[in-house]
Each structure stands twice: as structure tokens, then as C-alpha cells.
C-alpha positions in Angstrom: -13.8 -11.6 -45.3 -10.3 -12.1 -44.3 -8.4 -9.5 -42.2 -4.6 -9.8 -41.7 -2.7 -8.5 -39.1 -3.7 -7.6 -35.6 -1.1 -4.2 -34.5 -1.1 -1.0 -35.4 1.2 1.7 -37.3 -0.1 0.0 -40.9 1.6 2.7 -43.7 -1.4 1.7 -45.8 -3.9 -0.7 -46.3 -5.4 -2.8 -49.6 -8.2 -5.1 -50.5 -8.3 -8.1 -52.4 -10.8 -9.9 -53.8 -10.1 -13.7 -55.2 -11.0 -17.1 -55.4 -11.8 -18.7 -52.3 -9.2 -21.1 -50.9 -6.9 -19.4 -53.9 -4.2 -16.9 -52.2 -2.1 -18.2 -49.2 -2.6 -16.9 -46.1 1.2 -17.3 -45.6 1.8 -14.8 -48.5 -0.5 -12.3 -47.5 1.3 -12.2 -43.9 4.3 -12.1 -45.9 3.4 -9.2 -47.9 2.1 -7.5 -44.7 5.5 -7.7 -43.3 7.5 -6.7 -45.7 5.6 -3.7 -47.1 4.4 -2.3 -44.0 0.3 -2.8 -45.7 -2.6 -4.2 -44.2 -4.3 -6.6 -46.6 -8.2 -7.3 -46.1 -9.5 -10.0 -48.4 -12.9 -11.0 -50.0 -13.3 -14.3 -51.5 -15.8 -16.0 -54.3 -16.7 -19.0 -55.6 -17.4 -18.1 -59.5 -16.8 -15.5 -62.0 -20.0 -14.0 -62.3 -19.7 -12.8 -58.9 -16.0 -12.3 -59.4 -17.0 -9.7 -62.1 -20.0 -7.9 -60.7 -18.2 -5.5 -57.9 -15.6 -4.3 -60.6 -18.6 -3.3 -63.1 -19.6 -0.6 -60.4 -16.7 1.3 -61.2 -16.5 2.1 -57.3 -15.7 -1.5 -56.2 -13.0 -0.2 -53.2 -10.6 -3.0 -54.3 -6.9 -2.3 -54.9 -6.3 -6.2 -55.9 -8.7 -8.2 -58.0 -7.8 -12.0 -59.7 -10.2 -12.6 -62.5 -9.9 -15.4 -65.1 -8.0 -14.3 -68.1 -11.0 -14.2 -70.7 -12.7 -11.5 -68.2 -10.1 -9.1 -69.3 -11.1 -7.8 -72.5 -14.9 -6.7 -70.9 -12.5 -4.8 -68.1 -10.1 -3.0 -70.4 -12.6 -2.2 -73.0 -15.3 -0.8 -70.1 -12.1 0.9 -68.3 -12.6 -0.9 -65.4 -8.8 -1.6 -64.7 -5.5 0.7 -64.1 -3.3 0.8 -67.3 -0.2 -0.1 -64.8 2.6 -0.7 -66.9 3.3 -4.3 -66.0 6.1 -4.5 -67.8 8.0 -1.5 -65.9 7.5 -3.3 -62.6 10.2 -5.2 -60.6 10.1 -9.0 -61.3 7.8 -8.8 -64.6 11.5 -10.6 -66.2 10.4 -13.5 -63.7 7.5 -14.4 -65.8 8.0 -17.3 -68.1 8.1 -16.0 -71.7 5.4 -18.1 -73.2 3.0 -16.4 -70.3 3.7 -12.4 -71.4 2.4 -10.1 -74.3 -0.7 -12.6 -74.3 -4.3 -11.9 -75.5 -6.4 -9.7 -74.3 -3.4 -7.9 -72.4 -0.3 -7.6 -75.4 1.4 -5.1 -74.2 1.6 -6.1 -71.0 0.2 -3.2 -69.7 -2.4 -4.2 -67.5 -2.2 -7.7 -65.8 -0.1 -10.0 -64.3 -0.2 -13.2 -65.1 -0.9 -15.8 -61.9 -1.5 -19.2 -62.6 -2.8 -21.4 -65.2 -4.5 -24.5 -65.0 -6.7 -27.2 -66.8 -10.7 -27.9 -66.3 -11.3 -32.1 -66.9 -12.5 -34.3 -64.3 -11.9 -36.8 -61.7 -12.7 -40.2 -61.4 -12.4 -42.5 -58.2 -10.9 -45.5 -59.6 -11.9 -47.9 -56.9 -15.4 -47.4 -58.3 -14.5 -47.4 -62.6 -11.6 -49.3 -63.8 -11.3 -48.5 -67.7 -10.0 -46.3 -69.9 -10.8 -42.5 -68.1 -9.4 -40.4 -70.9 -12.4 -40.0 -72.6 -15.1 -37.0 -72.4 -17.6 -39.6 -72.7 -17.6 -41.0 -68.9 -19.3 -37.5 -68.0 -21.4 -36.8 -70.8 -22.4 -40.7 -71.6 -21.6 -42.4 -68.0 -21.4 -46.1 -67.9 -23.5 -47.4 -65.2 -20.9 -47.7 -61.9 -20.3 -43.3 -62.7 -24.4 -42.8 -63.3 -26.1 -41.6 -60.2 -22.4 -41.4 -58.5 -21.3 -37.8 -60.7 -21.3 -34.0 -59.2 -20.9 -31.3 -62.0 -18.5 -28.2 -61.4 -21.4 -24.7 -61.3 -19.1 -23.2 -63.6 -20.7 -22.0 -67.1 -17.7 -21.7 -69.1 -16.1 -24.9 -68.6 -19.2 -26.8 -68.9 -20.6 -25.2 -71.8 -17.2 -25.8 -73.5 -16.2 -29.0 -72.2 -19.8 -29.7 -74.0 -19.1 -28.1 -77.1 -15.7 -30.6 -77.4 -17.4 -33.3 -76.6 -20.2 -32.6 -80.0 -17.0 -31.9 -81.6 -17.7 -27.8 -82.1 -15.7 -25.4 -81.7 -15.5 -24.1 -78.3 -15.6 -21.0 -78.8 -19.1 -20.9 -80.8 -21.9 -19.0 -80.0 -23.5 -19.7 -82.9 -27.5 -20.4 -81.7 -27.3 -23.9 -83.3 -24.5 -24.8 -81.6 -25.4 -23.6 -78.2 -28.9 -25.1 -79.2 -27.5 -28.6 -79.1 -25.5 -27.6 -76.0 -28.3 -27.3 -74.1 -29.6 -30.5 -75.2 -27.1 -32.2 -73.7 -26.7 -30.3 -70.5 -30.2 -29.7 -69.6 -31.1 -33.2 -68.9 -27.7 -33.6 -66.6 -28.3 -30.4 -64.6 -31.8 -32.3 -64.2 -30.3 -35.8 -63.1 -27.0 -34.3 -61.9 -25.7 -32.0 -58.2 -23.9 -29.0 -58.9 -21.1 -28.3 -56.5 -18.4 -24.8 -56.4 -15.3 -24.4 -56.0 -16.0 -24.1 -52.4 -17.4 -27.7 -51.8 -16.2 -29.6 -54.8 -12.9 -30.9 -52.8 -14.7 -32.3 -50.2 -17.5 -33.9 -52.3 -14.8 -35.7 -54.6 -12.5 -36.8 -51.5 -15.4 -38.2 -48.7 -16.4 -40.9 -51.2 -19.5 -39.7 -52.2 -19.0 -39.5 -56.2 -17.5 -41.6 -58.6 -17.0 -38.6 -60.8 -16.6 -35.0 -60.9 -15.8 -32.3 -63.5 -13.0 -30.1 -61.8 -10.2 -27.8 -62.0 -7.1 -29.7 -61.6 -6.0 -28.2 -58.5 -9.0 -29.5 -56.9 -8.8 -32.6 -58.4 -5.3 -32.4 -56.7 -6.1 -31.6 -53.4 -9.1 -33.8 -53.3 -6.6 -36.9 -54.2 -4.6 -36.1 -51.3 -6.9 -36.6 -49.4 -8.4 -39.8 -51.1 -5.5 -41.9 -53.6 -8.0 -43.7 -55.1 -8.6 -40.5 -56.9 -7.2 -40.1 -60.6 -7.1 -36.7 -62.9 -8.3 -37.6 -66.3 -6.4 -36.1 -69.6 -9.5 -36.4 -72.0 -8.5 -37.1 -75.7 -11.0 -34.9 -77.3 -9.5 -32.1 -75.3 -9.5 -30.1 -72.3 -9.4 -26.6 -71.1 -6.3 -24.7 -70.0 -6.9 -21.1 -68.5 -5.4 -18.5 -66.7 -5.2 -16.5 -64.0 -4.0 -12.8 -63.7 -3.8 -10.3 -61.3 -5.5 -6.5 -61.7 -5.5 -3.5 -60.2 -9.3 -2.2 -60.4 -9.9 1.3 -61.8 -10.0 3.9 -59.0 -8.0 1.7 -56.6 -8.2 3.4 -53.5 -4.3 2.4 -52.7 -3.0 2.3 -56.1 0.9 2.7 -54.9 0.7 -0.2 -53.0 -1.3 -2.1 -54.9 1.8 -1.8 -57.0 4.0 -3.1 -54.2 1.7 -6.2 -54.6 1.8 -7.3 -58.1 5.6 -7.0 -58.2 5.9 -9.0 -54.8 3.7 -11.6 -56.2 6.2 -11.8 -59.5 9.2 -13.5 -57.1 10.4 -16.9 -57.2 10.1 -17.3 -53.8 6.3 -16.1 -53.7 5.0 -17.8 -56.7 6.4 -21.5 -55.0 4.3 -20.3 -51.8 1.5 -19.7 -53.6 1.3 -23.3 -55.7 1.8 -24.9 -52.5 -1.1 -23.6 -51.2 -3.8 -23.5 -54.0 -1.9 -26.4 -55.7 -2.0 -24.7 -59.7 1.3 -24.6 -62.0 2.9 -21.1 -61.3 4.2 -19.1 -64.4 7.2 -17.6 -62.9 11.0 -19.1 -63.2 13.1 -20.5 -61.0 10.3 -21.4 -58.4 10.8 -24.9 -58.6 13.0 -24.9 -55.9 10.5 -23.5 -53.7 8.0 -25.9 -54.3 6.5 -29.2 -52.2 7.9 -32.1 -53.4 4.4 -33.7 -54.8 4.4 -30.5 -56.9 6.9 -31.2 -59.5 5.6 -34.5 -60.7 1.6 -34.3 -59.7 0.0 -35.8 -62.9 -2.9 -33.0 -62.6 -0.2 -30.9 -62.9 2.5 -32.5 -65.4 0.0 -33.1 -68.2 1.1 -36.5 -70.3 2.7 -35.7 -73.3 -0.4 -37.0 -75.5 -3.0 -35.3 -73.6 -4.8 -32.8 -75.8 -4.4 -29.5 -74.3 -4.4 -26.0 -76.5 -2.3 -23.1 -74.5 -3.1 -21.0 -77.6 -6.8 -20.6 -78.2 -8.4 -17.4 -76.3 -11.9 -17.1 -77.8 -11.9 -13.4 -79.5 -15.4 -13.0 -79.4 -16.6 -12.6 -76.0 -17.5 -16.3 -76.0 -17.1 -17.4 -72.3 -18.7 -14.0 -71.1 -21.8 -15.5 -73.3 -21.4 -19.3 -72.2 -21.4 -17.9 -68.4 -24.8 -15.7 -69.4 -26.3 -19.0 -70.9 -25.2 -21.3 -68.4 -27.7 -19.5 -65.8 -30.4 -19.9 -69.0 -29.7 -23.3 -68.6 -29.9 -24.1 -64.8 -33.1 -22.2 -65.3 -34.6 -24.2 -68.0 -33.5 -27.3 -65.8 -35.2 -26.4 -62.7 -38.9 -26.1 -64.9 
């Protein structure tokens, strides 16, 4: 856990719980300041466990940041506030394209964050074709065999799978997960699993040739090793999103408030991509944004890279594809 701010005379205090290495310290001291609040954070490292403390219905968070697909199972269990995003200060900020979105279209719970792809990266000191291609992770040449480190995420692997067996990624059909598991099994057998906690440092010290990432990992970790390239896979990638919630029975709802607007400014959204190094959704922040930002290739997708901002799976697919991702890892370890 995370604890901000050292004096005394708070007017009020809220608790957050996100991604790790996600929210900037920076802004959180910011927010502090500014709003008189204490903010105490918890961190994870994968939905599941993202999910499970706002299931209890007594979770004591005011702030929570869950993927975008993981809102429907909230609203529909009434496990969030009904906050009227759109009445808040700064909700004109968001980018047009990024409001009135499935599962929230009336804007009336979430805040839309960040959004971001799920590919890979390849070290191209070790493989010097063609990366663009699904099939250097799920049909390695020999230089990426024994050198690769898959991302513990169920939903991007499951449909990163389903693209590459050209179904639709989305299905939960039994016969299509069926031949899912064929072809993930036997990796999770041959293959290391790394989180969002550990998968920057695994991709920069060398030790991997590939590794299936978001691309703000994939980011960071080339920073820190240039030999490092973000592939834009033909048969398609996955773009999700971010938002931010306010938990049912928030124990500081009125300043959890204070939060969502605060992190709908310009200013706040370019402090934020600096730090977790994902595309922001708010306008006018380019200004406030690190240089390598506004032209990162994890970041400004090619034009022919095959990315869909439009699908969101309508039936409860990734919440099923996370489930059968543990089936999986189980089955692997027999």
C-alpha cells in the first residue's frame, strides 16, 4: 500500500485501488494538495484480483480503475455509484470518440482513463524479419523458441489466440475455446508467465527475445533496451480501455468526486501518460506531454496496423476468457 502525505489537518481522506506502477505518484501529491484529501493506495497486478474486493459490496474504496469490459458485471451487480459523469467539471475534456461508450452510454458511471493495445515485443538484435505477424508467438522460429515470456493475463491471451485461429474474439462457443486451449496449453507448458509487475524488467535485461505485452510496457521496457521493437500484428491486435469508478458505498463519495473531475484536466491526463506511458483520452494534453510521447510507435499505431476501437464483446466474453484462463494454467501444470 501507498500512503501520501505525511502532516496533519487532512479535510478527508480516499482510497484507491489500481494497477501497479499505473497512477503517478506526482498526481496523487498533486491531488492531495489541491483538495485538501489524503489519498491511500492499493495496487494489483491483474483483473481478477482487480475485481474481487468490489464484489464484497464493502470494499472501503472511494476510487477503483478497472478494465473497461469489467463494467457491465459492476453496473449490473450494483457494485458502482451512478455518479453522473457527465455533470462533472472537465467531462467536455474527454475526446469525443471516448464518451457515451459501451457498457457505460450515458455516461453515467465511469470515466474514461486510458486506452491502450496488447501485442508483443521482440528484441531485434536477436530476430531480424518481418515482426508483424501473430505467428512469431504462437509458431516461433527457432532464435524466439526457448527465448519468449507470456503476459499472465487471460483475456489478452485467450483472444490474441482466438485471432490468431482466425475466430472471433469474442467466442465462447466450447469448440472454439476447445481449440484455444489446444494451442495454449502446450505454451503455458514450454513457456514463463510474467505480470504486469515483472514483465518490464524481463523484456529490458535481455533475457527474452519475445514477450506478449501491453504497449506501455513494451514502451518502457524499450527505453530501457533500444534493441526493443513493438510489433503491430496484421491479423490484429487488442485495444482496451481504462476507466475510472467510484465503488458502491464509497466511504468518501464527495471527494471521490473531486477526483474523477481532477483527473479529467489537460494538465493531469499529460502527467499521468508520462508516468505509466499509455495514450491519454483527454484534449489538449499534448502540450503536457514528454517529448518521446507524441511519436512513440507503441503509441502512434502505423496506419496499416489492424486495430478495432469498436468491438466490446456483449456477452460477458473476457469475464469468461479470464475464468478459463486459470482452467488453463491448471490443465498445464498436470
Amino acid at each position: 500500500m501507498l500512503i501520501l502525505g505525511g502532516g496533519h489537518g487532512w479535510a478527508g481522506e480516499i482510497r484507491i485501488l489500481t494497477w501497479s506502477s499505473y497512477i503517478s505518484p506526482q498526481v496523487l501529491e498533486r491531488f492531495e494538495r489541491e483538495a485538501g484529501v489524503r489519498v491511500k493506495v492499493d495496487t494489483v497486478t491483474n483483473y481478477v484480483d482487480l475485481m474481487a474486493p468490489l464484489l464484497t459490496r464493502a470494499s472501503g474504496y472511494d476510487i477503483a480503475f478497472p478494465a473497461d469490459f469489467q463494467v457491465r458485471d459492476l453496473v449490473r451487480g450494483g457494485l458502482l455509484e451512478k455518479v453522473g459523469v457527465d455533470r462533472l467539471a472537465n467531462f467536455w475534456n474527454v475526446e469525443d470518440v471516448w464518451r457515451s461508450r459501451p457498457p457505460d452510454p450515458r455516461d453515467e458511471y465511469t470515466v474514461p482513463h486510458v486506452w491502450g493495445t496488447t501485442a508483443f515485443v521482440i528484441d531485434t538484435s536477436v530476430y531480424k524479419g518481418d515482426i508483424d505477424t501473430l505467428k512469431l508467438v504462437f509458431e516461433p522460429p527457432p532464435e524466439i523458441d526457448g527465448k519468449l515470456v507470456l503476459l499472465d493475463s487471460g483475456y489478452d491471451m485467450v483472444q490474441l489466440a482466438l485471432i490468431w485461429l482466425r475466430l472471433p474474439r469474442c467466442s465462447t462457443r466450447p469448440e472454439h475455446l476447445a481449440r484455444a486451449e489446444g494451442l495454449l496449453v502446450p505454451m503455458l507448458r514450454r513457456y514463463p508467465l510474467a505480470d504486469i509487475d515483472t514483465i518490464v524488467e524481463e523484456l529490458a535485461n535481455g533475457r527474452y527475445a519475445l514477450g506478449v505485452a501491453w504497449n506501455g510496457d513494451a514502451l518502457k521496457a524499450r527505453l530501457k533496451r533500444p534493441s526493443l521493437k513493438f510489433a503491430h500484428p496484421r491479423e490484429g491486435s487488442l485495444v482496451w480501455t481504462d476507466v475510472i469508478v467510484v465503488p458502491k458505498g464509497a466511504p468518501n463519495r464527495a471527494d471521490a468526486l473531486k477526483f474523477l473531475s481532477f483527473m479529467m484536466r489537460p494538465d493531469i491526463a499529460g502527467m499521468e501518460s508520462n508516468y505509466n506511458l499509455y495514450a491519454t483520452v483527454i484534449k489538449g494534453v499534448d502540450r503536457y506531454l514528454d517529448r518521446h510521447l507524441l511519436n512513440a510507435p507503441e503509441i502512434v499505431a502505423p496506419i496499416s496496423s489492424t486495430l478495432d476501437f469498436y468491438t466490446f464483446c456483449d456477452n460477458n466474453a473476457e469475464t469468461q476468457q479470464e475464468n478459463f484462463w486459470k482452467v488453463l494454467k491448471d490443465k498445464a501444470r498436470q
